[in-house]
C-alpha positions as a printed NumPy array, in Angstrom:
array([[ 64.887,  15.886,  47.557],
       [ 62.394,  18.126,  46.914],
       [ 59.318,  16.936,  45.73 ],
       [ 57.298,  19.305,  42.987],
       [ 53.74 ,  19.387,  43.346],
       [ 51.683,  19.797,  40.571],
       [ 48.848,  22.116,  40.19 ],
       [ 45.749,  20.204,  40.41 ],
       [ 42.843,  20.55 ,  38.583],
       [ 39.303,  20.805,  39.954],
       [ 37.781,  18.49 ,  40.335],
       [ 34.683,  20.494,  39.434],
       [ 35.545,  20.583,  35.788],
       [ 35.584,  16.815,  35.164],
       [ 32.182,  15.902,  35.66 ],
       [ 30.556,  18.682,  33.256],
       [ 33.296,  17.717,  30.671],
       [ 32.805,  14.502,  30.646],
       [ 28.586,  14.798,  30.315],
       [ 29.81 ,  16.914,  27.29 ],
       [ 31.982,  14.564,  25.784],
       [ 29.049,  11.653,  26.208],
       [ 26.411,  13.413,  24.718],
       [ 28.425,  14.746,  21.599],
       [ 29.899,  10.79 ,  20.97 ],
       [ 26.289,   9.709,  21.522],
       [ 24.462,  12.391,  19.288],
       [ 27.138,  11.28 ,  16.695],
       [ 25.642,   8.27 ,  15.914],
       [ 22.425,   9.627,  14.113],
       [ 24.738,  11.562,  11.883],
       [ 26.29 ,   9.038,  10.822],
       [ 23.851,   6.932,  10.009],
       [ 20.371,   7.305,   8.193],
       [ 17.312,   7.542,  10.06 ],
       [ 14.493,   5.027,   8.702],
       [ 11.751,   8.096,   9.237],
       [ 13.827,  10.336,   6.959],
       [ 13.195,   7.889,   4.261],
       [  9.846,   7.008,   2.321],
       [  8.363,   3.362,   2.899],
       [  5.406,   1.023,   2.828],
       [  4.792,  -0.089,   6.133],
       [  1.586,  -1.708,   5.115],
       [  0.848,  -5.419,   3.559],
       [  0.285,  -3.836,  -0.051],
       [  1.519,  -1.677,  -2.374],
       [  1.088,   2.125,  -3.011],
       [  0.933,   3.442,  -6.708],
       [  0.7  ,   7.516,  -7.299],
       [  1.222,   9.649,  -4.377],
       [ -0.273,  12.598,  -5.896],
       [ -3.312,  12.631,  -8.279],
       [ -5.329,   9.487,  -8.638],
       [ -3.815,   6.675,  -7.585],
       [ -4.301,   3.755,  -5.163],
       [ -2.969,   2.935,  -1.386],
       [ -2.189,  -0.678,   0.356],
       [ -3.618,  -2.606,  -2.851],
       [ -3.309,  -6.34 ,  -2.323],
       [ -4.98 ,  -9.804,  -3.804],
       [ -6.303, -11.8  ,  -0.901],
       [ -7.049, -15.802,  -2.351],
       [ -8.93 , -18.127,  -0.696],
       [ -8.015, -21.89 ,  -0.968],
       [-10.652, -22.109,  -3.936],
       [ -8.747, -19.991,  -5.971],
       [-10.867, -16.673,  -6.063],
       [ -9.668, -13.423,  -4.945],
       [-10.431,  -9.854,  -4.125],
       [ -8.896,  -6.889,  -4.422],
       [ -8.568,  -4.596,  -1.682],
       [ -6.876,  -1.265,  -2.097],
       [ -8.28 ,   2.521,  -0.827],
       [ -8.058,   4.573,  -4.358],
       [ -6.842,   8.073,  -3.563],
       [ -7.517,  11.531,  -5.586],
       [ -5.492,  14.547,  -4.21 ],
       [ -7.193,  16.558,  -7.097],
       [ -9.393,  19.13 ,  -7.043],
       [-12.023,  17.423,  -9.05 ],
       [-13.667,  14.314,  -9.29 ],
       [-12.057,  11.415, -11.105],
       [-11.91 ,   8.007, -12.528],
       [ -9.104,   5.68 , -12.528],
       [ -8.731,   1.914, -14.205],
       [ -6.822,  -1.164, -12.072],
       [ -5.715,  -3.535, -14.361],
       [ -3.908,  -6.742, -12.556],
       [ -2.2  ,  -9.208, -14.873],
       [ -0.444, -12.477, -13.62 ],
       [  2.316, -13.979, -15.772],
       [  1.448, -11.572, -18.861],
       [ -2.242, -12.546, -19.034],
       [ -4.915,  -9.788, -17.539],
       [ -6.58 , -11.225, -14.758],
       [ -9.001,  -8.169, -13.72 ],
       [ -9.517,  -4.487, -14.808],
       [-11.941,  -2.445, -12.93 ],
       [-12.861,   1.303, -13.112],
       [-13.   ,   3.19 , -10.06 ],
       [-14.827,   6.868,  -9.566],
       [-12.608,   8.974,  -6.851],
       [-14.651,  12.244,  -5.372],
       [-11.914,  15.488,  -5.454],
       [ -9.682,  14.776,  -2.318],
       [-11.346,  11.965,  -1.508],
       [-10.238,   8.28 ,  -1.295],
       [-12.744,   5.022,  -2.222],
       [-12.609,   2.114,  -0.639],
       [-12.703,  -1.072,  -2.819],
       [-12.7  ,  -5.125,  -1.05 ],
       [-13.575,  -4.003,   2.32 ],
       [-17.483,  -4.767,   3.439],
       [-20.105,  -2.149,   2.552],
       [-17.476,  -0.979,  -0.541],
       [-16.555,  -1.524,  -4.031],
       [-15.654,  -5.197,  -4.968],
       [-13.232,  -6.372,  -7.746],
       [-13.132, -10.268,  -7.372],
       [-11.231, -12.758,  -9.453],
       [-12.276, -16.259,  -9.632],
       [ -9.632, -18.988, -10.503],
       [ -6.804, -17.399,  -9.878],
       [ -3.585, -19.062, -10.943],
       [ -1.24 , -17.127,  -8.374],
       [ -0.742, -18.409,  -4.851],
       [  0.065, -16.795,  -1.849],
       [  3.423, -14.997,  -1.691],
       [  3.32 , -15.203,  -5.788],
       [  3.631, -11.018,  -7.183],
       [  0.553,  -9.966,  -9.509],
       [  1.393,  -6.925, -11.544],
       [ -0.591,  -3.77 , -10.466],
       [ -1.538,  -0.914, -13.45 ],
       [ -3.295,   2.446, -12.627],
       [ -4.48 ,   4.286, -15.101],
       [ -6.032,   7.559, -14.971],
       [ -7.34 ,  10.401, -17.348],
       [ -4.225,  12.976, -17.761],
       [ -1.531,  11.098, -15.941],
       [  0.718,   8.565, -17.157],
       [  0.747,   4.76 , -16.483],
       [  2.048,   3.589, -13.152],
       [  2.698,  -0.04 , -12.615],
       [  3.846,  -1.866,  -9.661],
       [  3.633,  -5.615,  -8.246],
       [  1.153,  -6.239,  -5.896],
       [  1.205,  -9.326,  -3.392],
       [ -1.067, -12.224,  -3.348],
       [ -2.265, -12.821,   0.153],
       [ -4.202, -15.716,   1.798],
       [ -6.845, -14.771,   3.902],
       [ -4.969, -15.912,   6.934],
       [ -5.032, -12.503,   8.69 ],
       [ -7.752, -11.203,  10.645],
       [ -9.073,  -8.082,   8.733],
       [ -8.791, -10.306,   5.648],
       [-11.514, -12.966,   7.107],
       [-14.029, -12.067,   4.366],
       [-12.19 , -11.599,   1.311],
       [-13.836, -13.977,  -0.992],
       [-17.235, -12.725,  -0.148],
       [-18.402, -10.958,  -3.888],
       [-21.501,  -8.502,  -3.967],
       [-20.728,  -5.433,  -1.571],
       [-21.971,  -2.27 ,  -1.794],
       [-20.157,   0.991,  -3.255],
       [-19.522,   4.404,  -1.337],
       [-20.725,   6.988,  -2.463],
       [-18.317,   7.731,  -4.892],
       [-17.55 ,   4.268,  -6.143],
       [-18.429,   2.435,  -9.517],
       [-16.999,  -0.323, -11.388],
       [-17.002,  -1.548, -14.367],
       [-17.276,  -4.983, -15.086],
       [-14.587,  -6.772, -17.043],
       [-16.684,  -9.154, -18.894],
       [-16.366, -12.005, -16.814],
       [-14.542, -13.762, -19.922],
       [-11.575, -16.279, -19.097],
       [ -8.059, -15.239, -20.071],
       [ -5.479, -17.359, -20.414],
       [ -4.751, -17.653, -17.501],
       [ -7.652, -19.615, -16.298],
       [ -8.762, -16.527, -14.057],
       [-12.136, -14.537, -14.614],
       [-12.695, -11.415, -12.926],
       [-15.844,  -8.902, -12.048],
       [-16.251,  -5.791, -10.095],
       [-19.182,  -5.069,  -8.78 ],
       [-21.224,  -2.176,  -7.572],
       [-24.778,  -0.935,  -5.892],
       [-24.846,   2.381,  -5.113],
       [-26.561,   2.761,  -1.837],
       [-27.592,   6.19 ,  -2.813]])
């Protein structure tokens, strides 16, 4: 018998295939599947409220064990011209704080953080973990709400949270919410010296 050789291949062609083959199976995966950076999201402890306009970034209510609180948040303005905005925070239904904040045209002001505006609530019902409802309002926009988290003071950059009195940036000013207690037990006050 006669045996019948087949034509072989060469071997050249393989190895380029097959690095072909790999890197279309492997670039297949991403289309498949969504990539987290294609989508919007707060990487941050807080919440974000109005990405254009006025509006606020990484707002949060740090507690101490005594019950008082302070709001930190970075209010935005991707305006052209200066504006104000109002935070109101209500726990359960019942207002806990309202401050005004002034926002310089494409400018942000920072509000909790030393040296800046201060919005502090004393006996505040809501512990940490507990969801305070966050409202922005603003001269030409509509509402935006959102809940906010109650932090303890329990990380680092939120060491000094309960201490009431700082000093407002340039473009900050508050308006103090009358210091009267709601019903829910909590009385709040923002405060602000302009340092010039």
């Amino acid at each position: 018998m006669k045996s019948v050789r087949r034509p072989r291949r060469p071997r050249r062609l393989a190895l380029p295939l097959a690095a072909v083959a790999l890197a279309l199976t492997a670039t297949g995966c991403a289309y498949l599947n969504d990539t987290q950076t294609h989508d919007f999201y707060q990487a941050a402890d807080g919440v974000n409220i109005n990405e254009t306009g006025l509006g606020v970034r990484n707002a949060v209510l740090v507690v101490d064990e005594s019950g008082s609180a302070t709001l930190y948040a970075t209010a935005t303005n991707t305006t052209a011209e200066d504006g104000e905005l109002t935070l109101t925070g209500s726990y359960e239904g019942a207002p806990i704080f309202e401050a005004t904040v002034a926002v310089p045209a494409q400018g942000v002001t920072q509000i909790g953080a030393e040296g800046a505006q201060q919005v502090t609530v004393s006996g505040l019902a809501a512990k940490p973990g507990a969801m305070v409802e966050l409202t922005v309002t603003a001269e030409g926009q509509e509402d935006a709400s959102s809940p906010m988290p109650v932090l303890d003071r329990s990380l680092e950059y939120y060491g000094g949270a309960s201490d009431a009195g700082g000093a407002s940036d340039a473009g900050g000013a508050a308006s103090d919410a009358g210091g009267a207690t709601d019903d829910g037990g909590a009385s709040a006050t923002a405060e602000s010296d302009d340092e010039g």
